[in-house]
matplotlib code that plots the C-alpha trace (Angstrom):
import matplotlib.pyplot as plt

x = [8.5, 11.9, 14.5, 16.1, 19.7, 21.9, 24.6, 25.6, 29.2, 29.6, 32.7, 33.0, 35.6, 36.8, 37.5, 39.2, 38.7, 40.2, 38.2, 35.0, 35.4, 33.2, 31.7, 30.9, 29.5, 31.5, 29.2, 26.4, 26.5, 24.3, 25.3, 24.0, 22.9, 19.6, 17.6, 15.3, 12.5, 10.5, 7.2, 4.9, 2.9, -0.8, -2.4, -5.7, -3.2, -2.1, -5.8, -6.8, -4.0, -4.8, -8.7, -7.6, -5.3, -8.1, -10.5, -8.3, -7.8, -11.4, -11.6, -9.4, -11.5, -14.3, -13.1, -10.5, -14.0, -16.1, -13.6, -13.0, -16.6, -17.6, -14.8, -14.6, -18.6, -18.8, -19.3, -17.6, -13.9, -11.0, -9.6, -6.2, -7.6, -8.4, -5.1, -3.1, -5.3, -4.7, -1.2, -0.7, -1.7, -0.9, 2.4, 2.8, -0.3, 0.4, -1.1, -2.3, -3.8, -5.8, -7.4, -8.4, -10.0, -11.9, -13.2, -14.8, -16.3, -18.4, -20.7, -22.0, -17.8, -17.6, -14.8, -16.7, -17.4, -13.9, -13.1, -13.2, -14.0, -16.8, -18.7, -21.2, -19.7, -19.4, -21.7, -18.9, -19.8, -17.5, -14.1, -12.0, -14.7, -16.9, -19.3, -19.6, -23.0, -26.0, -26.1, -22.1, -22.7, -24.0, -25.8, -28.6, -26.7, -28.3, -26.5, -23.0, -21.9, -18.7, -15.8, -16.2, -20.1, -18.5, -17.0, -19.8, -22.5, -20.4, -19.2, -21.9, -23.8, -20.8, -19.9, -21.2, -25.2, -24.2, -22.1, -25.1, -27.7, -25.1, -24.7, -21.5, -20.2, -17.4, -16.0, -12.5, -12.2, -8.5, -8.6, -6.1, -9.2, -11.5, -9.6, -8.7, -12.2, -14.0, -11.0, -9.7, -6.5, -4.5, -7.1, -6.3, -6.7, -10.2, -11.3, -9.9, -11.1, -14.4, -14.0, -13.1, -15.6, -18.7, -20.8, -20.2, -20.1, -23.5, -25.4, -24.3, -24.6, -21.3, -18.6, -14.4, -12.6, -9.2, -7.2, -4.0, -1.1, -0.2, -3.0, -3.8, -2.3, -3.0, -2.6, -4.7, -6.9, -10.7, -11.7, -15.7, -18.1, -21.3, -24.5, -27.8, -30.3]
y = [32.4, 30.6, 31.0, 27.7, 28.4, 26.1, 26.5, 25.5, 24.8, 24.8, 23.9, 25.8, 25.9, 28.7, 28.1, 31.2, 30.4, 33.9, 36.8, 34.3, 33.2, 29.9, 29.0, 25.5, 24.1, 20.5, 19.9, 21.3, 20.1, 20.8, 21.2, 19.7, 17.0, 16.7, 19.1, 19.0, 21.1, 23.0, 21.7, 19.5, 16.5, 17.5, 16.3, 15.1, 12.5, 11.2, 11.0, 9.0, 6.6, 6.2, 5.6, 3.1, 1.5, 1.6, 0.1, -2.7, -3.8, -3.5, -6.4, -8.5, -8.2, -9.1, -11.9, -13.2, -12.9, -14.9, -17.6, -18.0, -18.0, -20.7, -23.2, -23.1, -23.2, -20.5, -16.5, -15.2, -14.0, -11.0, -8.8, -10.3, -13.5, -12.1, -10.0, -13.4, -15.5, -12.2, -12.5, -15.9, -14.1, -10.8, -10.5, -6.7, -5.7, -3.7, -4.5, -1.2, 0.0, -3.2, -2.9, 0.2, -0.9, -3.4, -1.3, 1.1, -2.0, -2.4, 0.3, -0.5, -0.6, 2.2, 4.0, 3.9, 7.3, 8.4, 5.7, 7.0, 4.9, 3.4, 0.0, -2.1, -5.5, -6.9, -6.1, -6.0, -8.2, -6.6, -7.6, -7.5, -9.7, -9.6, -11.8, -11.2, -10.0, -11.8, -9.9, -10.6, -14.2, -15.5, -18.8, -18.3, -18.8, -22.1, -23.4, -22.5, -25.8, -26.9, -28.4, -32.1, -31.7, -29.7, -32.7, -35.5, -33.4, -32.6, -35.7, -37.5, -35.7, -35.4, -39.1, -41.3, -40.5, -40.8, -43.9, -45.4, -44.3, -45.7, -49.3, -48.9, -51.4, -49.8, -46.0, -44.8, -41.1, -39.2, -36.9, -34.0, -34.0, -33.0, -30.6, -28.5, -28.8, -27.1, -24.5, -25.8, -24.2, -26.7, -28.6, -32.2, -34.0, -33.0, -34.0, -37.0, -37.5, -37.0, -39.5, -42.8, -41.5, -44.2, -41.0, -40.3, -44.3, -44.4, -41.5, -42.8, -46.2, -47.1, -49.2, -48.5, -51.2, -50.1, -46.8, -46.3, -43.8, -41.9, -41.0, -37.1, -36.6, -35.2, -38.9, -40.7, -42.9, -43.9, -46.6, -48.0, -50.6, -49.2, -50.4, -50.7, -48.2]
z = [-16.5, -15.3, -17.8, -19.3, -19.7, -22.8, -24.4, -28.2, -29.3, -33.0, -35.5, -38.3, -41.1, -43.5, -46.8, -49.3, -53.0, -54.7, -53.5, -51.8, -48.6, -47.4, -44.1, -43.5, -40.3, -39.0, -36.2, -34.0, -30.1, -27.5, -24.0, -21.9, -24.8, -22.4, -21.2, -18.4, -19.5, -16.0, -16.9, -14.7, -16.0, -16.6, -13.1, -14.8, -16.4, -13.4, -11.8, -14.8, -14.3, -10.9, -11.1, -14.0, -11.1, -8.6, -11.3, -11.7, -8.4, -7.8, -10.4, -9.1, -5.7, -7.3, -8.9, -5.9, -3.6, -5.9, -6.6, -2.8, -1.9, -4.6, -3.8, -0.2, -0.3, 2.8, 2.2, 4.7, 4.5, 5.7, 3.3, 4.8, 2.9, -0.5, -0.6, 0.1, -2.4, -5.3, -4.9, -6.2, -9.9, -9.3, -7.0, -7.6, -5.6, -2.2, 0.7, 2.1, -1.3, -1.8, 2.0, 1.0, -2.0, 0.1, 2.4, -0.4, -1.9, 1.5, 1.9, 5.2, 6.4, 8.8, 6.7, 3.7, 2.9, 3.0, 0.0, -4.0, -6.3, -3.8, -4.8, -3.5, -3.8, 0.1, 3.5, 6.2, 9.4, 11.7, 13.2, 9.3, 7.9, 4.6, 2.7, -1.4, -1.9, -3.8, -6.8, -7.8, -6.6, -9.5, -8.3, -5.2, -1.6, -0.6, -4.0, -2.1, -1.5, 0.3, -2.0, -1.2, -1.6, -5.5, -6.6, -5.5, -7.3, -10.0, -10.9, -10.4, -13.0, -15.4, -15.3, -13.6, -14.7, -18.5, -17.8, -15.9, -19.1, -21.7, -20.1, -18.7, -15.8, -14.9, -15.1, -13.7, -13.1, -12.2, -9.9, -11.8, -14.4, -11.4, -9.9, -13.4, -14.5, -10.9, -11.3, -7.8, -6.7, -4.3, -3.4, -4.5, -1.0, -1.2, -4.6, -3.4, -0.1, -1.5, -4.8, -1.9, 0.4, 0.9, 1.0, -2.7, -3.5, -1.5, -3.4, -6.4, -6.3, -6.8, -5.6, -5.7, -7.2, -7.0, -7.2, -9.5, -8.7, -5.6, -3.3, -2.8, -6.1, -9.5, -11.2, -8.4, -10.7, -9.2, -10.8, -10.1, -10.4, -11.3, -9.8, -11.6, -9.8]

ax = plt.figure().add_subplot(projection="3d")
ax.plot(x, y, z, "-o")
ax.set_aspect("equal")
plt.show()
């Protein structure tokens, strides 16, 4: 055992009252005021914290992969991608841990078996890349549709149907709206792209009257004429 060496300086005063004599103690200090005690943290603590680490990140791979697959509408991406796309919400995340964590998420990834904390979410195609596999996917793959194709089918049945069924002759639809409600992240040249193209107005039966505020913005304003079917 290593001894722990201290010292403690006290301050005592002595007080004679006829034949009693008193002791009292001023002030006890301590030196040095803080000891460093020899004792190593408990290493099962620390492996907990770091499988709780590695059990976070995982999450945020998972749910990085799945956003990026459903709005670009192609599942197929790097682990370069998903690291630059997870930094936008969570800026503290290091680049070599994270690859690592993507590469035990890919079972069929050549350095697989060294990983801990292995999952199944990814097959890796080769050459850095990954696709999300069907079972985290969530919708069937020939439902992955590309971000303009998003917005037409979505819109479409959000708005313009019910407009149709209710009577409506005319409908105006702003693009911000679109973009917040598909959970787009910078993608407001394409929800608008896709709300002036004759595509959409032709699958709808539709026709653009006019558009209000700046185009390829947030406040772009589509405003229709709708056409009985």
């Amino acid at each position: 055992m290593k001894p722990l060496n201290f010292s403690i300086t006290i301050n005592l005063s002595l007080t004679f009252k006829e034949d009693r004599a008193s002791i009292n103690i001023e002030n006890v200090n301590l030196m040095p005021a803080v000891i460093s005690l020899p004792v190593r943290l408990n290493s099962r603590n620390s492996n907990a914290s770091s499988r709780t680490k590695k059990k976070t990140i995982h999450a945020i791979i998972l749910q990085t992969a799945k956003k990026y697959v459903l709005d670009s509408g192609q599942n197929k991406f790097t682990g370069a991608k998903l690291f630059n796309l997870s930094l936008v919400q969570h800026p503290s995340l290091k680049r070599n841990t994270f690859a690592a964590q993507v590469i035990a998420a890919a079972p069929n990834h050549p350095s697989h078996r060294h990983s801990s904390n292995r999952k199944d979410y990814f097959t890796y195609l080769g050459k850095g890349c990954y696709k999300l596999n069907q079972k985290y996917l969530g919708i069937p793959a020939d439902q992955i549709l590309p971000p303009s194709d998003r917005v037409r089918d979505h819109v479409k049945r959000k708005y313009i149907d019910p407009a149709k069924k209710a009577g409506k002759k005319s409908l105006s639809i702003r693009a911000g709206n679109i973009h917040r409600e598909l959970g787009f992240l910078r993608r407001i040249p394409v929800v608008c792209s896709a709300l002036r193209s004759r595509k959409f107005q032709k699958n709808c039966g539709i026709e653009l009257s006019y558009i209000d505020g700046h185009n390829n913005t947030t406040t772009a304003t589509f405003t229709y004429r709708l056409n009985k079917d």
